[in-house]
C-alpha positions in Angstrom: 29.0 6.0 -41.7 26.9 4.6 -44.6 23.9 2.5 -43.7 24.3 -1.1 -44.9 21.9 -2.2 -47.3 20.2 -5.7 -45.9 21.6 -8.7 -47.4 19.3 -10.4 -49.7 17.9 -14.2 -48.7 19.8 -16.8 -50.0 17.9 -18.8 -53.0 16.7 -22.0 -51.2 18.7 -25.3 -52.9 15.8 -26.9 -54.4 14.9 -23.9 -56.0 18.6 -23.1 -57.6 18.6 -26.7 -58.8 15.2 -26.4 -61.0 16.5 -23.2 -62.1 20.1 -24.7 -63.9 18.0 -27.9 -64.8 15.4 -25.2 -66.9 18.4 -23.5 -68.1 20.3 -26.9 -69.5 17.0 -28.0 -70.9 16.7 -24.8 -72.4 20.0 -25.1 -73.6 19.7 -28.3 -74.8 16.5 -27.5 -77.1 17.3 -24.4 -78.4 19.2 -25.5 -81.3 16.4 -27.5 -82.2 13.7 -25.9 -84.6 10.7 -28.1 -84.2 9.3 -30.6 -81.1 6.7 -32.4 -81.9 5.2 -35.2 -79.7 3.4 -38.1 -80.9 0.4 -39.4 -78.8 -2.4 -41.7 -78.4 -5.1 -42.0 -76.0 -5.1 -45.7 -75.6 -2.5 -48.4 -76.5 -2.4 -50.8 -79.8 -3.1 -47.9 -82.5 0.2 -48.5 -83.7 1.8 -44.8 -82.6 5.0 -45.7 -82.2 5.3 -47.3 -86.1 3.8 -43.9 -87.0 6.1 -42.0 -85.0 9.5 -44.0 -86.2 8.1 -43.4 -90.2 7.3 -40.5 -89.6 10.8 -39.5 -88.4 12.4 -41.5 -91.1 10.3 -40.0 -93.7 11.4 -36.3 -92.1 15.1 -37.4 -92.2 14.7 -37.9 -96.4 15.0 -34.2 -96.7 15.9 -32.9 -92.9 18.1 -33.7 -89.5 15.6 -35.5 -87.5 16.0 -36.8 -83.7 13.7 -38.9 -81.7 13.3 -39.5 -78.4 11.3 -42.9 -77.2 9.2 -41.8 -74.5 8.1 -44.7 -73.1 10.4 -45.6 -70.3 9.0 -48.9 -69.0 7.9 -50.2 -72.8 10.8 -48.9 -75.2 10.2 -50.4 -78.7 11.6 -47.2 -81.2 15.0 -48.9 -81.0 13.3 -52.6 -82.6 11.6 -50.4 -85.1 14.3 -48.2 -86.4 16.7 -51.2 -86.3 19.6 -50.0 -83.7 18.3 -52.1 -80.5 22.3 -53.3 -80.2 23.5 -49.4 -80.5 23.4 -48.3 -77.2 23.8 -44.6 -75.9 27.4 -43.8 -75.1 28.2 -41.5 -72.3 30.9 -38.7 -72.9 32.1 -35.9 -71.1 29.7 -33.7 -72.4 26.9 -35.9 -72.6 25.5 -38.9 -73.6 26.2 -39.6 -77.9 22.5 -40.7 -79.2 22.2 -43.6 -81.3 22.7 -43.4 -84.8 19.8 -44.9 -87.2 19.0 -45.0 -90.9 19.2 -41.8 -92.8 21.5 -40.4 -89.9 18.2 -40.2 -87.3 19.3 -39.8 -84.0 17.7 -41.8 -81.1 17.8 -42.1 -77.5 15.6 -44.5 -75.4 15.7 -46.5 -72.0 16.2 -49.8 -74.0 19.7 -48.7 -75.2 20.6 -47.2 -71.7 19.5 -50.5 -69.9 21.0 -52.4 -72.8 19.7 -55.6 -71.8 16.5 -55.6 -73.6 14.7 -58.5 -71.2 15.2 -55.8 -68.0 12.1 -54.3 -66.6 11.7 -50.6 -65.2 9.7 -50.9 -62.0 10.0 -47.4 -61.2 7.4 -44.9 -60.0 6.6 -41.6 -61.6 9.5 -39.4 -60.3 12.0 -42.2 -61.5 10.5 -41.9 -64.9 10.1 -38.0 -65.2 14.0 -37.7 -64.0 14.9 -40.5 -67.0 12.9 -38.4 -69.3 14.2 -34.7 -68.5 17.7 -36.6 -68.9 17.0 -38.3 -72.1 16.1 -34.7 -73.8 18.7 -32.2 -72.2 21.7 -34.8 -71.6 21.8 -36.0 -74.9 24.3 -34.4 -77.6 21.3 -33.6 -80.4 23.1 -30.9 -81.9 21.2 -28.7 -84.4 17.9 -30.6 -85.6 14.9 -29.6 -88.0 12.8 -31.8 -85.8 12.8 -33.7 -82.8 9.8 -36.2 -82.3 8.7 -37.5 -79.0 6.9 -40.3 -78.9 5.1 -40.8 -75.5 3.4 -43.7 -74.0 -0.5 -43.7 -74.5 -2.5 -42.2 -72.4 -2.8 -38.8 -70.3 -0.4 -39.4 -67.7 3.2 -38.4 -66.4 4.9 -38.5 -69.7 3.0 -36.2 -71.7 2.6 -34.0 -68.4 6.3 -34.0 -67.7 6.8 -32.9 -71.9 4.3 -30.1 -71.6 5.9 -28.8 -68.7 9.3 -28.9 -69.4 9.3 -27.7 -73.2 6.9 -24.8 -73.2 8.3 -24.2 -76.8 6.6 -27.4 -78.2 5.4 -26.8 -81.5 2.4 -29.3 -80.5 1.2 -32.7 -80.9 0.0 -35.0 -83.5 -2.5 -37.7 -82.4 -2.9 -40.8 -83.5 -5.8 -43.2 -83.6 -7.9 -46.1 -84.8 -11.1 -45.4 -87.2 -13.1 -48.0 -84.4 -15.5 -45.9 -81.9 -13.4 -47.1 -78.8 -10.4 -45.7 -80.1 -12.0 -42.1 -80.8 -13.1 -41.9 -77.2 -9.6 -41.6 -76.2 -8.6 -39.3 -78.9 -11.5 -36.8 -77.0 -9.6 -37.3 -73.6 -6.1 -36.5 -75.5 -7.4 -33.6 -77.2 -8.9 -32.5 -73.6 -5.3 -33.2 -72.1 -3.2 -31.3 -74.5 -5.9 -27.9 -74.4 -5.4 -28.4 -70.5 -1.7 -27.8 -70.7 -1.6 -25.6 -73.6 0.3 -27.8 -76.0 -1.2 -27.5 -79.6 -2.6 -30.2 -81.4 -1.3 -30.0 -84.8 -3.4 -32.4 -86.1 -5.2 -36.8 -86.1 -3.8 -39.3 -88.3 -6.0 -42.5 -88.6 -3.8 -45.4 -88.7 -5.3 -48.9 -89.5 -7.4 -47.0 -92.3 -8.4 -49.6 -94.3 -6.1 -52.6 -96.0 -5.7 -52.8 -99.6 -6.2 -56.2 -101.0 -2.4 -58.1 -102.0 -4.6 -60.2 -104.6 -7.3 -58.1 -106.0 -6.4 -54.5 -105.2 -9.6 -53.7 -103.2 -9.9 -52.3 -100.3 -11.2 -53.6 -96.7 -12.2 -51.5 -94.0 -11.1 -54.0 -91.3 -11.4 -51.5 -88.1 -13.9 -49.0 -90.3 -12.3 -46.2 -92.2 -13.0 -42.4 -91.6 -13.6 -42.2 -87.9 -10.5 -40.1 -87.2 -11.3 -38.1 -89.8 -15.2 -37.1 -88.8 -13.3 -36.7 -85.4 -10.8 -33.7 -86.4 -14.2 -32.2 -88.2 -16.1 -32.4 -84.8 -13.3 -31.3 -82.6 -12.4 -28.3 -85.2 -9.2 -30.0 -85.8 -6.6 -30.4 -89.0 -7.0 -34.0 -90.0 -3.4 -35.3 -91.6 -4.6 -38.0 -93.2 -5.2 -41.8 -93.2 -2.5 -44.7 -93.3 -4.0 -48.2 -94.5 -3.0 -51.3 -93.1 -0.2 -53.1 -94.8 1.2 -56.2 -93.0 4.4 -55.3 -94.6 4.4 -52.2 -92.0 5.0 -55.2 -89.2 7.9 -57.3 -90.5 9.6 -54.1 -91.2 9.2 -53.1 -87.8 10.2 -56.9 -86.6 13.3 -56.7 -88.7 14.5 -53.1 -87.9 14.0 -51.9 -91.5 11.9 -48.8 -91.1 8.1 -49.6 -93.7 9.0 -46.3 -95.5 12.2 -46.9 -96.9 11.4 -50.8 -97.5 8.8 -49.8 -99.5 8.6 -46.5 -100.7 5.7 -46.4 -103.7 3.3 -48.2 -101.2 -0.2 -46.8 -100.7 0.8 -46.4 -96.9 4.9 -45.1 -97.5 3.2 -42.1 -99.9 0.4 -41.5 -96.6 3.3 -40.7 -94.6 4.7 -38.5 -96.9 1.4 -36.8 -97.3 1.0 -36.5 -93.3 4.5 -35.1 -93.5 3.3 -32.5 -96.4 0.5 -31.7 -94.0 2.5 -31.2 -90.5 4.4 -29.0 -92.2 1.9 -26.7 -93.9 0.8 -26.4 -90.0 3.7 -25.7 -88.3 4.4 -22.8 -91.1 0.2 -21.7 -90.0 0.1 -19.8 -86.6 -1.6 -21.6 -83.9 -5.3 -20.3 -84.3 -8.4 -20.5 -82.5 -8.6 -24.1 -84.0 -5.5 -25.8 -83.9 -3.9 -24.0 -80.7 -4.9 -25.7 -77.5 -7.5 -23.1 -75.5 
């Protein structure tokens, strides 16, 4: 009679669930060509304006998605102009929102649709929201996805390292000011930490061009970011200037870059476009990959 061949341990339940949740988020990202997360070390540097211009200015010539981040302080659906186009749940998934130039958005203000709720969750709460918001949502084939995270070095950016190893990497935005370039030293660290690739700085805030006689005013200092990318043998995208106009757009919903597209700030994002690209074509060197 043969001898049986011992039966092999069952896979423990916990275990075969993060294995299918790998494999849909896997799923879910593969027809995506390029992730790129947008961070900030500290609050008020104006990241997610950058990130929703940035997408907007990607969508002129590509199929761009963006997922808001930020579960307790959602504000990419205000920016973009679709806070009253909330996700809709199908059968295979929940439909992203639909904003100009055919961006799609997802974000915990158009699940919770009341826009007054809060989200007093803990950090598991938010990490499940998140890994739903990237692999439950229909996204289709995209060119580019951006994430825009909350500031800082915490869950969120943790969560995105971890769960989308395939990141093409992150751009980080700051303020020219001294206090903001201390945090851009502790995102750097963070992203090198969990191998995510730091495609490049931007400096928002970089400088405002006079309305009335043309000149320009370094109001928070100019060129900080930039002397930061050289010290931290970083790319360094380039420099948006202040332009108030970049606020009531955002107010009314009517994304800066299209509003006003011959600007001095609309042509910096297309020239911080130009320059992501050039890097995501570059291999991820001894420089620009995280180490």
């Amino acid at each position: 009679m043969a001898e049986e061949l011992p039966q092999q341990p069952a896979i423990p339940p916990h275990i075969m669930a993060a294995m299918q949740e790998r494999m849909r988020m896997a799923q879910a990202m593969s027809k995506i060509k390029h992730k790129i997360v947008v961070m900030s070390g500290k609050g008020g540097v104006g990241k997610t304006s950058v990130a929703v211009n940035l997408a907007v200015t990607f969508a002129k010539e590509a199929r761009v998605g963006i997922v808001d981040a930020d579960v307790t302080g959602p504000d990419v659906p205000k920016i973009l102009g679709i806070e009253h186009a909330p996700v809709v749940p199908t059968e295979g998934g929940l439909e992203p929102a639909i904003g100009v130039l055919d961006v799609k958005a997802v974000s915990m203000a158009l699940v919770l649709g009341d826009r007054d709720t809060p989200v007093i969750w803990r950090g598991p709460l938010k990490i499940k929201a998140l890994k739903q918001m990237l692999m439950d949502v229909k996204w289709g084939p995209l060119d580019y996805l951006i994430i825009d995270l909350p500031p800082g070095t915490s869950d969120e950016p943790l969560s995105i390292a971890q769960e989308i190893p395939d990141a093409d990497g992150a751009v980080v935005v700051t303020t020219p000011q001294d206090v903001a370039l201390l945090d851009v030293r502790k995102s750097i660290a963070f992203a090198r930490a969990v191998n995510l690739r730091v495609i490049g700085i931007v400096e928002n805030m970089s400088g405002m061009v006079c309305p009335h006689c043309g000149g320009t005013i370094n109001v928070f200092k100019t060129g900080g970011g930039e002397a930061a990318a050289k010290e931290l043998g970083l790319p360094f995208l380039g420099r948006i200037p202040l332009d108030p106009r970049i606020v009531i757009g955002g107010d009314a919903g009517k994304p800066f870059v299209l509003e006003h597209p011959d600007s001095p700030a609309a042509r910096a994002f297309g020239g911080i476009v130009q320059a992501i690209q050039r890097e995501l074509k570059e291999p991820a060197t001894a420089k620009t990959a995280a180490k």
